[in-house]
C-alpha positions as CSV (number, residue, x, y, z in Angstrom):
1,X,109.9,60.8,92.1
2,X,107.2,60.1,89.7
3,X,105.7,63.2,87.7
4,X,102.1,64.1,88.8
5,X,99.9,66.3,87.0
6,X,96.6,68.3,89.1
7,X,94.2,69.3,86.6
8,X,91.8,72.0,88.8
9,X,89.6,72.6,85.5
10,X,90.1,70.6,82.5
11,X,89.2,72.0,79.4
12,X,85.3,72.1,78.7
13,X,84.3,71.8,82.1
14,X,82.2,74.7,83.3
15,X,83.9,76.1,85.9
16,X,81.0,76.4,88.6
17,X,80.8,72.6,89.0
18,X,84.9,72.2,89.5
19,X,85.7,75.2,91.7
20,X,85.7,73.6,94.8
21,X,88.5,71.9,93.4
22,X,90.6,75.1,94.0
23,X,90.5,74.5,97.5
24,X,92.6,71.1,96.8
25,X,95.3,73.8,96.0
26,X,98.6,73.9,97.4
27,X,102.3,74.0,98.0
28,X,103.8,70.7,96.6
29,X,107.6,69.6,96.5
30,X,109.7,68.4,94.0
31,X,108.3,70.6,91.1
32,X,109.9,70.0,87.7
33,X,108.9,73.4,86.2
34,X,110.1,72.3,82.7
35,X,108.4,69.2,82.9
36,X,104.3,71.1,83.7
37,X,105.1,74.0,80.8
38,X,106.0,71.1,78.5
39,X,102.9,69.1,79.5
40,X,100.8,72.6,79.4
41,X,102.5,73.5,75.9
42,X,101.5,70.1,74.8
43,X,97.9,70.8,76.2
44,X,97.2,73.9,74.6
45,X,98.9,73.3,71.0
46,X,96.0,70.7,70.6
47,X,93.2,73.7,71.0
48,X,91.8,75.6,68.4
49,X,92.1,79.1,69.7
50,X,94.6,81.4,68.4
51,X,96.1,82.5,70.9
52,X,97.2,80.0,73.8
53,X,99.0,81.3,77.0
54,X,100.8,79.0,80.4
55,X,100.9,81.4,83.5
56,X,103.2,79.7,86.0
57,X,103.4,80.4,89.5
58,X,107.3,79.1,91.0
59,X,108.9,79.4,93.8
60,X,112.5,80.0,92.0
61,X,113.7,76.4,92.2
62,X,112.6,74.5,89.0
63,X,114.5,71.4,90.0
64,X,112.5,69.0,92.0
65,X,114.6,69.4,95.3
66,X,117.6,67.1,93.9
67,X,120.5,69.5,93.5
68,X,120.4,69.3,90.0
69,X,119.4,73.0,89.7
70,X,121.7,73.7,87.0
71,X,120.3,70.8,84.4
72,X,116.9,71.6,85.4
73,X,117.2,75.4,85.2
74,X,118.6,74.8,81.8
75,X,115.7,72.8,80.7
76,X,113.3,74.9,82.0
77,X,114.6,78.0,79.5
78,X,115.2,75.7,76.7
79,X,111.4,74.6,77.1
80,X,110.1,77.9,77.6
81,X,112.4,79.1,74.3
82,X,110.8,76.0,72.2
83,X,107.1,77.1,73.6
84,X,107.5,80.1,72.3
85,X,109.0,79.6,69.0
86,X,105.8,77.4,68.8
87,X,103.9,80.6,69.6
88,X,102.5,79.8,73.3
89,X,103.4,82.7,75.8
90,X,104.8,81.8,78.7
91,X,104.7,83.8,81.8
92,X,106.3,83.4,84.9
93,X,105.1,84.6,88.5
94,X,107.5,84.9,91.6
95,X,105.6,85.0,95.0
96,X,108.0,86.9,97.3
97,X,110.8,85.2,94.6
98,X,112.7,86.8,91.8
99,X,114.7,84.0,91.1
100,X,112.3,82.4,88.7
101,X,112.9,86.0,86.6
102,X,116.2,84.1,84.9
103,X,114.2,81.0,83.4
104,X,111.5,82.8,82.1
105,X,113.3,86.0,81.2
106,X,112.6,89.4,82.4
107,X,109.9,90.5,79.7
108,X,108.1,87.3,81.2
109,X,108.5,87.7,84.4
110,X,105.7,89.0,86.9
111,X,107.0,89.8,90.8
112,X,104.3,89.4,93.3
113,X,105.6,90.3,97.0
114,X,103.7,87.5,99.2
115,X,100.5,85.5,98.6
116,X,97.8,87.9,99.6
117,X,99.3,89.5,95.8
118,X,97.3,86.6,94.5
119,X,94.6,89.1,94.8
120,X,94.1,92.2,93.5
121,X,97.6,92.9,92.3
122,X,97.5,89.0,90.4
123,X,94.3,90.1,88.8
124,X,95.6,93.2,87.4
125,X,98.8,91.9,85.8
126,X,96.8,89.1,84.6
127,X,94.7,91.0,83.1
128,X,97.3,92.9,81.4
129,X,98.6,90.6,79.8
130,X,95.4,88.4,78.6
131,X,93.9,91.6,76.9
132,X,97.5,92.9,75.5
133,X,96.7,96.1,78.0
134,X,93.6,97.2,76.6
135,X,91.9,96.5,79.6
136,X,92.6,98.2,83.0
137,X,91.5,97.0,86.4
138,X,92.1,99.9,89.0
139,X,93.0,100.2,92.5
140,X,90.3,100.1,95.0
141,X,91.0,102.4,98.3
C-alpha cells in the first residue's frame, strides 16, 4: 500500500482559513505509525522553535493491517527512541486502547476511554504537557 500523508494545517497557514479541513478527519486503515512520527520528526527538526513535540493518536496496531505487527511495533519504538534522542517528544494517545502504551512507553502514554475524551479530557492532558503543567484547565460541572 502506498504511504499517504493528510496535512489538516501545514505550517504557516492561519488556522481560520484551513479548519474546515478538520472535518476531512477520519478513521483510515493501514496506518504505519513509525512511518507518520518519522515523517513528523523530519517535519519539525526543520523549524526553528525550541521546543518541537508529535502527539499521536493510534489505535494500538502500528502495523498497516499486514500481520507484521512484530517488525512494525519494533520500528515504531526504535523511531520514537531516535526522535527523542534528537530531542522531539513524542506522545502517544490510546482511544479506548492501551495497547499503543508499549511503543511509546508508559511516561508517554496518554489513555483516553472513547472519542467524546477528545474533548475536555484531550484538552487538559494536552495542555499538560504543552505547558510542562504550569497551566491547569479545570473541570466544568
Amino acid at each position: 500500500n502506498p504511504i499517504m500523508y493528510r496535512h489538516y494545517k501545514i505550517f504557516g497557514e492561519q488556522w481560520r482559513s484551513v479548519a474546515h479541513r478538520t472535518s476531512e478527519m477520519s478513521a483510515r486503515q493501514h496506518n504505519v505509525d513509525g512511518e507518520s512520527v518519522e515523517y513528523c520528526a523530519y517535519r519539525l527538526a526543520e523549524r526553528k522553535e525550541k521546543r518541537k513535540v508529535i502527539f499521536s493518536i493510534c489505535d494500538g496496531e502500528p502495523y498497516a493491517g499486514h500481520h507484521n505487527s512484530g517488525v512494525m511495533g519494533k520500528n515504531l519504538k526504535d523511531v520514537c527512541r531516535k526522535v527523542r534522542e534528537a530531542g522531539i517528544e513524542v506522545y502517544g494517545f490510546g482511544i479506548g486502547e492501551t495497547g499503543p502504551k508499549e511503543y511509546y512507553g508508559a511516561d508517554h502514554f496518554i489513555y483516553l476511554e472513547d472519542s467524546a475524551s477528545l474533548g475536555p479530557d484531550f484538552v487538559r492532558k494536552f495542555a499538560s504537557i504543552v505547558t510542562g503543567g504550569r497551566v491547569k484547565i479545570g473541570k466544568t460541572s
